[in-house]
C-alpha positions in Angstrom: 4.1 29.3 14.1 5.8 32.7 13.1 9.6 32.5 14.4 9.6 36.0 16.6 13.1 36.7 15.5 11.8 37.1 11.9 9.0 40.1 12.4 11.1 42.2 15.1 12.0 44.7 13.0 15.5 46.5 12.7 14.0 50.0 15.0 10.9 50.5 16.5 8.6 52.6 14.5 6.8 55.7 16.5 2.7 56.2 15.8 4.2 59.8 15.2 5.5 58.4 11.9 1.5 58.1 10.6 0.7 61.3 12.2 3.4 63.3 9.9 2.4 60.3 6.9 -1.4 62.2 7.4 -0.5 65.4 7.1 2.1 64.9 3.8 -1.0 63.1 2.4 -3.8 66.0 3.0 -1.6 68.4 1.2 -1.4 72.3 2.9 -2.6 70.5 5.8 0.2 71.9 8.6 1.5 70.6 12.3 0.0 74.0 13.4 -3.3 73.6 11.9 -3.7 69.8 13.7 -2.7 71.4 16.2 -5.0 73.5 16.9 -7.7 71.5 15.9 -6.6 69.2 18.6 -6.3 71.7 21.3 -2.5 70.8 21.7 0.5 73.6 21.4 2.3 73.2 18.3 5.3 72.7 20.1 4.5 69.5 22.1 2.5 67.5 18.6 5.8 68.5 17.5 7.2 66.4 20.1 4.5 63.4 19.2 5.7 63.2 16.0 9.2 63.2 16.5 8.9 60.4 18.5 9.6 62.2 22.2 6.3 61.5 23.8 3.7 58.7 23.4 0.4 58.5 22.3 -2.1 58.7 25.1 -5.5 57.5 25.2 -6.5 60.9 25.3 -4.4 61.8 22.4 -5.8 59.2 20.0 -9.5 60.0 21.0 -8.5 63.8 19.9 -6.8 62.4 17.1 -9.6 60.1 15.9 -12.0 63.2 15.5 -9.6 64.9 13.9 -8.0 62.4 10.9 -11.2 60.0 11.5 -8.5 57.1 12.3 -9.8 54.9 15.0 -8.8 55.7 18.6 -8.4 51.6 19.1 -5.4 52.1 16.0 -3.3 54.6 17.3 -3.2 52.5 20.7 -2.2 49.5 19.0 0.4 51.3 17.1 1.4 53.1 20.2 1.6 49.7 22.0 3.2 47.6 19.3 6.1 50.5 19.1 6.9 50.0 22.9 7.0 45.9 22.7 9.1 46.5 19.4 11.4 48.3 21.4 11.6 46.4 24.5 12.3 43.6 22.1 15.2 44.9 20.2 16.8 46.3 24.0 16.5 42.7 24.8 18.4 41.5 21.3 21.4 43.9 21.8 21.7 43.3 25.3 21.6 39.2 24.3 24.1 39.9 21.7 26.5 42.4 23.9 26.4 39.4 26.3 26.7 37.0 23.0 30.0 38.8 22.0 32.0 38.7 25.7 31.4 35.0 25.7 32.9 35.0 22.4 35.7 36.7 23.4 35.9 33.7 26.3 35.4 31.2 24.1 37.6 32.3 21.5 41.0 31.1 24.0 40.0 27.8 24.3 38.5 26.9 21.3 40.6 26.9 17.7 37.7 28.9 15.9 39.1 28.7 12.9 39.3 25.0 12.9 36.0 24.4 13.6 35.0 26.9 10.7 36.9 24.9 8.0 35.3 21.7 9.1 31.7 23.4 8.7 30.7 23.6 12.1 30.7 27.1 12.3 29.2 29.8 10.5 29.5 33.6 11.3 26.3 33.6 13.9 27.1 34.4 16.8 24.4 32.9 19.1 24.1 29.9 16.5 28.1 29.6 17.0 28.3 29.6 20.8 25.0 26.8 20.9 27.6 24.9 18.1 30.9 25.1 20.6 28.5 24.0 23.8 27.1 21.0 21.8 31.0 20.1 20.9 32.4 20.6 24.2 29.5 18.7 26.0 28.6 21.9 28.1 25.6 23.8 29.0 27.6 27.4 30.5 31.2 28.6 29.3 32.3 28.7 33.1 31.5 24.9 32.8 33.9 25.0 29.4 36.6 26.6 31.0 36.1 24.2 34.2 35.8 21.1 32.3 39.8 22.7 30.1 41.1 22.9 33.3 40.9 19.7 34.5 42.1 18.2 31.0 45.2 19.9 31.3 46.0 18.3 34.4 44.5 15.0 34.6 43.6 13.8 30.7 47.2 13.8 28.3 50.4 11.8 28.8 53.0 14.0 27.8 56.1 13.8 26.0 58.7 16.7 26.6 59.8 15.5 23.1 56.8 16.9 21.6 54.9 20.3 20.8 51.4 20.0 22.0 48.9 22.8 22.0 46.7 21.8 25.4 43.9 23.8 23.9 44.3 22.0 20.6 44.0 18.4 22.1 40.9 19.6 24.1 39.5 20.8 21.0 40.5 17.2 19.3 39.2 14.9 22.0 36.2 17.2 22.7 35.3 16.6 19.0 36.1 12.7 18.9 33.2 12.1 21.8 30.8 14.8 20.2 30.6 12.8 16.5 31.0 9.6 18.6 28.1 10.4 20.4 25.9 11.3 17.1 26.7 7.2 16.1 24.1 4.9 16.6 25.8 0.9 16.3 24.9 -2.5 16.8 25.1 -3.5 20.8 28.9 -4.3 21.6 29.7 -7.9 21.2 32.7 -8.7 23.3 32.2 -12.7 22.9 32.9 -12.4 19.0 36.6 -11.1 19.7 38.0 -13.6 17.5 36.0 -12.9 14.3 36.3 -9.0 14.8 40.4 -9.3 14.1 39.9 -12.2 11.8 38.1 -9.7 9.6 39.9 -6.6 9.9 42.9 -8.8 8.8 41.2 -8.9 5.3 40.7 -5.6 4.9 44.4 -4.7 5.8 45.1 -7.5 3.4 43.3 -6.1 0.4 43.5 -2.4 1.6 40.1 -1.0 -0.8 38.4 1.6 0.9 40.0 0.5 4.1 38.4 3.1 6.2 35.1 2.5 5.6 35.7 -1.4 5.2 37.6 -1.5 8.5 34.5 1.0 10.2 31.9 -1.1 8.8 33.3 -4.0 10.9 33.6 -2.3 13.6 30.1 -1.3 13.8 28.9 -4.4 13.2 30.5 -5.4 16.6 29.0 -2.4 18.3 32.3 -0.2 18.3 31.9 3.1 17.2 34.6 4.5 15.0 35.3 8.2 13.7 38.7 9.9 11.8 39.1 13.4 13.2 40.9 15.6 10.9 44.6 16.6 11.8 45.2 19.7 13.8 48.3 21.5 14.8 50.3 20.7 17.1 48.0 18.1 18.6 50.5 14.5 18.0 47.2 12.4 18.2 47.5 9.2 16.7 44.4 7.4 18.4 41.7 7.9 21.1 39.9 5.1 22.6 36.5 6.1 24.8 33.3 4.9 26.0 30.4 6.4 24.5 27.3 5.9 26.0 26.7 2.1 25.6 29.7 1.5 23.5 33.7 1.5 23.2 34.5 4.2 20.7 37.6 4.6 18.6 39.2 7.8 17.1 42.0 8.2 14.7 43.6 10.8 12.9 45.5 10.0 9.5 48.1 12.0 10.7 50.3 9.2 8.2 48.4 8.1 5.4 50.0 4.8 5.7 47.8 0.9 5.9 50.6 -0.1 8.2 50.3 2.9 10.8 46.6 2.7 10.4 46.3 -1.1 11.0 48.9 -0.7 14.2 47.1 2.5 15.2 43.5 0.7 15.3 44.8 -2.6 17.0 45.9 0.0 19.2 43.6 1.6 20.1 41.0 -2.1 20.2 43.6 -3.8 22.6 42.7 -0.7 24.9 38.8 -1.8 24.3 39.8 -5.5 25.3 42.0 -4.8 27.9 41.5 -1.8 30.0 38.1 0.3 29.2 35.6 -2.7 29.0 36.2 -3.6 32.8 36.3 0.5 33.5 34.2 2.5 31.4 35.7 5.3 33.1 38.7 5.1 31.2 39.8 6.7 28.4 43.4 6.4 26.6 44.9 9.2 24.1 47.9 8.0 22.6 50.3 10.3 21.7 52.8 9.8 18.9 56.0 9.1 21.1 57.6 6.9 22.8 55.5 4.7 25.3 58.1 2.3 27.0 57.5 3.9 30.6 53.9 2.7 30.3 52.3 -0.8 31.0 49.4 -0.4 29.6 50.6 1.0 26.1 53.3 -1.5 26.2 50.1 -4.1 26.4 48.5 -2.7 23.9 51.5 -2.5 21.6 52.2 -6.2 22.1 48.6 -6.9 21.6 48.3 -5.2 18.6 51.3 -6.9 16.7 50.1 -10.4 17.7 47.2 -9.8 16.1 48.3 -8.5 13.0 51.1 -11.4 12.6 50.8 -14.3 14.1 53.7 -16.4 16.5 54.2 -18.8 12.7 54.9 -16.1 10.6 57.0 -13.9 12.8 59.0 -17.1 13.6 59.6 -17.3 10.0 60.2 -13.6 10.0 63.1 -13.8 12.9 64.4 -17.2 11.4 68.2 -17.0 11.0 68.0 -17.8 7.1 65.6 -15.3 6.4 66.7 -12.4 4.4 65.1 -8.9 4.9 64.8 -7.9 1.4 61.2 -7.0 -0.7 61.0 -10.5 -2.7 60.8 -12.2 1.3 58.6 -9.5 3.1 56.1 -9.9 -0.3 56.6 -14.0 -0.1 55.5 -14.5 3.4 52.8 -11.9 2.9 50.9 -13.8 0.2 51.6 -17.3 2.3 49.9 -15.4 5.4 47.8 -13.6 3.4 48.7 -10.4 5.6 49.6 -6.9 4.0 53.6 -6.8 3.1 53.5 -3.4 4.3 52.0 -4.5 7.7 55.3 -6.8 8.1 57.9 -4.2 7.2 56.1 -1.8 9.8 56.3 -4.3 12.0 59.8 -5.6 11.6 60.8 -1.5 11.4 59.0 -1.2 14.8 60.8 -4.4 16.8 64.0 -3.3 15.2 63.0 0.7 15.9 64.7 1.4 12.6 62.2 3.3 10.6 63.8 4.5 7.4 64.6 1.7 5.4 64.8 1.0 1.2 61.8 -0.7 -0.1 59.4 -0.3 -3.1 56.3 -2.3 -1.3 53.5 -0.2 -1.5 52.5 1.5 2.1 50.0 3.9 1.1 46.5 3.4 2.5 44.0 3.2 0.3 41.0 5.1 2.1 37.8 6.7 2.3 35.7 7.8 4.9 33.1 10.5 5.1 35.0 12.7 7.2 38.8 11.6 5.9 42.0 14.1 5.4 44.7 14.7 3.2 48.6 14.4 3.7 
């Protein structure tokens, strides 16, 4: 089927175009001279062919005698002219419209952050069907509805931080629009145990960790997406129910296998603990200080059991133990967990984060949607 949008031409052409077309192509052949022949003043074929008055039924009968054109074509052409132009009033009264919901749109939604990731492109209607589709919406009053009650209701703050609320609306939106796109196994609550078990291996190794770590995830019907870095949203992890599973976003906003592994545990202990029994739920965590809150606190205790065990951190907080490289790497290898996990670890308990080491703490990633430092 021909798409409409690609035959509607730029203007609506008049039948008066063919008339003046005729008489250019029979030579001496002059407005007054059809004119008369027709038995029409000069003045008002003038007017026909200009494009000020239609062509009648009358006026192509008159006009078929006198070029031999078929009455039936100058009808059609008349005809086609006023659909053409009812068509194109219609476009420009779609796109006036399109361009003051831009304008609306263009508050609440970092435009140009969307553009850099490829989502938009510089059509207009395509652009505001792109934005709804994001944003979960089927009307920008439901947008600007659905902004306001973020800002009151979604976020923990932290006056210690510079968050842009239209920023982390644009974030979050984002994290449940490519979540939703993911199609995983069903989620497997019973197999808890081999779920960590195996995401402690790919801390371990840290080889493509993202996609390692995602592709057990989805095999225990978790969802899992990175959402590129965006200023002056302090996002470290999201964790959601989408549809008919938990859902996990991260941003590498520290390219680090220790603040990744943490992050994640995170973000899984909120899975365990607090969205399976509400699906309701949904936890943003913020890169600040949580002690004021249970249910980070939880999830910040559940996350470091996990990732070293009550053996090794006895070892860890033995007196004789000596916090030096040589140690952190030795008990690594016997535990087989990431030396870099322990030192981010031991830097969290002790909340002193600058500290002299050359163990590696880079994460070694790829994802298909990943981001730079």
């Amino acid at each position: 089927m021909t798409n409409r949008e690609e035959i509607l031409p730029y203007r609506a052409t008049h039948p008066g175009v063919l008339i003046k077309d005729e008489l250019e192509a029979r030579g001496g052949y002059k407005q007054k001279d059809l004119a008369k022949e027709l038995g029409v003043k000069a003045s008002f074929l003038n007017e026909v062919i200009k494009g000020r008055r239609p062509v009648t039924a009358d006026l192509a009968i008159l006009l078929e005698k006198a070029l031999e054109i078929p009455a039936e074509y100058w009808m059609k052409f008349q005809s086609q002219y006023e659909i053409d132009r009812a068509r194109i009033k219609e476009k420009n009264i779609a796109r006036l419209n399109n361009i003051e919901v831009w304008k609306v749109i263009k508050e609440i939604v970092p435009v140009s952050y969307f553009k850099k990731l490829g989502y938009l492109s510089d059509d207009l209607e395509s652009d505001i069907q792109v934005v709804k589709g994001i944003y979960g919406v089927d009307k920008v009053d439901d947008l600007m509805a659905t902004y306001a009650r973020s800002k009151v209701s979604f976020y923990r703050r932290s006056s210690k931080l510079k968050i842009d609320d239209k920023n982390m609306f644009a974030w979050s939106s984002l994290a449940r629009y490519e979540a939703q796109k993911q199609q995983v196994m069903p989620y497997r609550v019973h197999n808890e145990g081999s779920l960590f078990e195996r995401l402690n291996r790919v801390f371990y190794e840290n080889r493509d960790t993202v996609a390692a770590a995602q592709e057990v995830l989805v095999d225990n019907g978790i969802k899992f997406v990175l959402i590129p870095k965006l200023e002056k949203t302090p996002v470290d992890g999201y964790s959601f129910w989408s549809e008919d599973n938990p859902a996990i976003a991260m941003t590498l906003r520290h390219s680090r296998i220790d603040n990744f592994a943490f992050t994640l545990l995170h973000e899984l202990a909120h899975v365990s603990l607090h969205i399976d029994s509400g699906r309701e739920r949904s936890f943003i965590d913020l890169t600040t200080d949580r002690k004021d809150d249970i249910q980070e606190k939880e999830a910040d205790m559940f996350a470091q059991e996990k990732l070293i065990p009550e053996d090794c951190w006895s070892e860890i907080k033995a007196s004789n133990f000596k916090l030096n490289d040589d140690n952190i790497l030795s008990v690594g290898e016997k535990y087989q967990i990431n030396p870099a996990i322990i030192l981010g670890c031991i830097c969290y308990e002790n909340k002193k984060w600058a500290c002299k080491t050359k163990i590696d703490r880079r994460l070694r990633a790829s994802a298909s949607r990943s981001q730079g430092e």
